[in-house]
C-alpha positions as CSV (number, residue, x, y, z in Angstrom):
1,X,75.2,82.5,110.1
2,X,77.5,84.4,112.7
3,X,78.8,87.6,111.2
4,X,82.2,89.0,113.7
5,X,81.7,93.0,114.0
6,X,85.5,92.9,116.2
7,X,87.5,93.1,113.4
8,X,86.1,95.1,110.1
9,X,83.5,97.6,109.1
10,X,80.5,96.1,107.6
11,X,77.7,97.8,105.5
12,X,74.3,97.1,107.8
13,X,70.8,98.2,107.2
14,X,68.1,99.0,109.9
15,X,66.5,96.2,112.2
16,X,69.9,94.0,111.3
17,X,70.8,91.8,114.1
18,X,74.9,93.1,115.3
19,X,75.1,90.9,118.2
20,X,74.4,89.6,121.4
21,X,74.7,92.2,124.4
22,X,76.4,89.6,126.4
23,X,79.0,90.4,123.9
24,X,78.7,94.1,123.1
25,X,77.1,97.1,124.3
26,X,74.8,99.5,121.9
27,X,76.3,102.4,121.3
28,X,75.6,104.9,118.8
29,X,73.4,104.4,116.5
30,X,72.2,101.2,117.6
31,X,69.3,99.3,119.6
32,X,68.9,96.6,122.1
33,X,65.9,94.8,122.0
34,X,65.5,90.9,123.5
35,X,69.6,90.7,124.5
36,X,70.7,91.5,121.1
37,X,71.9,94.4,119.6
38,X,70.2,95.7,116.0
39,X,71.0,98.8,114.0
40,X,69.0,101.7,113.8
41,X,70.5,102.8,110.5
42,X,72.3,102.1,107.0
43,X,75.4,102.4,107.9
44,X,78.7,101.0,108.5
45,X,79.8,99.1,112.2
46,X,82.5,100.6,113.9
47,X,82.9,98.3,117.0
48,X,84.7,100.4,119.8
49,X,88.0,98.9,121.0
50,X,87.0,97.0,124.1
51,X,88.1,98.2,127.6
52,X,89.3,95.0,129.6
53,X,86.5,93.5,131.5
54,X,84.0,95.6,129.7
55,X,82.1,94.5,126.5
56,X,83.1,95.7,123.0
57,X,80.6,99.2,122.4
58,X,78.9,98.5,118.5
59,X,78.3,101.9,116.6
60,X,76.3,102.2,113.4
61,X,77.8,105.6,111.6
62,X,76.5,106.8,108.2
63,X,79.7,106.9,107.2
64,X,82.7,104.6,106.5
65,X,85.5,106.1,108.1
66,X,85.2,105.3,112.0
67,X,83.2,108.0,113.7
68,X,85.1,109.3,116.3
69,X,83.8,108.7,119.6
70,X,84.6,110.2,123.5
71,X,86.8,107.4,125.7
72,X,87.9,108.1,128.9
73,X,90.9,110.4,129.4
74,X,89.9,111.5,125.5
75,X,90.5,115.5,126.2
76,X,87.4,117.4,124.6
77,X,86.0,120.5,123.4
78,X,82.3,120.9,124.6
79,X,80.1,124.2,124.3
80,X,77.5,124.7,127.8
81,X,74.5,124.2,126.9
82,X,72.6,124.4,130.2
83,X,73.5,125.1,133.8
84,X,71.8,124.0,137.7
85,X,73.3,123.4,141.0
86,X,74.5,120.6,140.6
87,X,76.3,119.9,137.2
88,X,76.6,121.6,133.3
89,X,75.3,120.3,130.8
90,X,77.5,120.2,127.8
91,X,77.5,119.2,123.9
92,X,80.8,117.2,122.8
93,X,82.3,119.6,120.0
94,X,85.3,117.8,119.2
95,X,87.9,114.8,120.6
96,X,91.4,116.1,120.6
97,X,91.4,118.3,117.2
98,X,89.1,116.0,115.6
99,X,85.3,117.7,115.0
100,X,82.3,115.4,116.0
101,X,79.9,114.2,113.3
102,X,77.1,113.9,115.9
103,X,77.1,115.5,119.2
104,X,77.3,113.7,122.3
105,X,76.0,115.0,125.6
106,X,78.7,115.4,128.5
107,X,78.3,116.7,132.4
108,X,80.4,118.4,134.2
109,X,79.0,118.0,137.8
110,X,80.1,120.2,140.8
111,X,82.7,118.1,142.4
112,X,84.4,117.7,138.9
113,X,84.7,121.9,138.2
114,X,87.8,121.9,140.0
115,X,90.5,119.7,142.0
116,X,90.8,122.3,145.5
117,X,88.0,123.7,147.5
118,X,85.4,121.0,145.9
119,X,83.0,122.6,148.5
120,X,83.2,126.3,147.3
121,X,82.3,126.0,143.5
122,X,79.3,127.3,142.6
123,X,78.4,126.0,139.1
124,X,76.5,129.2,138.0
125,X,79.8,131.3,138.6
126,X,81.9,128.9,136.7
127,X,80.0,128.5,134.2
128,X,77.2,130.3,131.5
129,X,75.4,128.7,128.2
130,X,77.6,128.8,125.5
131,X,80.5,128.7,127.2
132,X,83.5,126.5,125.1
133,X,85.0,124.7,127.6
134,X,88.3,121.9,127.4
135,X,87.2,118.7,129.2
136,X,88.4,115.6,130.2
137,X,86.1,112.4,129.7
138,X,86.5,110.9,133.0
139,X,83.8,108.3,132.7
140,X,81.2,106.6,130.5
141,X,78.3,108.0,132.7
142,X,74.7,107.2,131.8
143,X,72.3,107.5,129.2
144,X,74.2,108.4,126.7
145,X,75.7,111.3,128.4
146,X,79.7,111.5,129.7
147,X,81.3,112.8,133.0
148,X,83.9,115.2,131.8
149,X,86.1,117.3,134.4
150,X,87.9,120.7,134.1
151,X,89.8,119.9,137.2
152,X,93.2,119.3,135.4
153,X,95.4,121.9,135.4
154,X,96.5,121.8,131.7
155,X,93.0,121.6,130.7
């Protein structure tokens, strides 16, 4: 029994087998264990709509509507949560106007503050804790956490 998570939102439960991860990736909400994909929650699926070349991302949201989740070139609102040399640490708020139901970390690393005079930022003068910032996802990153810029001029 093969259930397809591409198309519609299906009600899971914890533990239920979603897929194989040489077809999807776990994302939210979601586990890997053996080369399959399981849900970590009741919920509802929400498969992310597949970049080409990269596998379809499987969420697991308490909720039916489709959580809303950071892609790249998504423009974001993200609050500093901590600051080092080298990057700032950031909580996604919201994606365009649209609030987050569950935070999602972001980075903002040094070369990505601004577009000129990459060698002259100083992440503690650009940034403090609790700064609200407007970012641009530029990649998935790692661990959970996305590269955002603030390089852009309209950001």
């Amino acid at each position: 029994h093969h259930t397809s998570f591409d198309m519609e939102v299906v009600c899971v439960i914890p533990g239920q087998r979603l897929g194989s991860t040489t077809e999807y990736e776990a994302g939210p909400g979601t586990y890997v264990h053996n080369n399959f994909v399981y849900s970590s929650l009741v919920g509802f699926t929400h498969p992310g709509k597949p970049q080409p070349g990269q596998k379809t991302v499987l969420t697991v949201t308490k909720d039916t509507e489709p959580t809303i989740i950071p892609e790249i070139g998504s423009v974001t609102i993200c609050k500093v949560t901590k600051v080092n040399p080298r990057f700032a640490s950031v909580n996604i708020l919201c994606v365009g106007t649209k609030p987050l139901r569950e935070t999602f970390q972001g980075i903002i690393r040094v070369q990505d503050v601004r577009a000129t005079e990459i060698d002259k930022v100083e992440i503690y003068k650009s940034f403090r804790p609790g700064d609200i910032l407007r970012t641009e996802v530029i990649s998935l990153g790692d661990a959970r956490s996305y590269y955002l810029t603030t390089s852009k001029n309209e950001l």
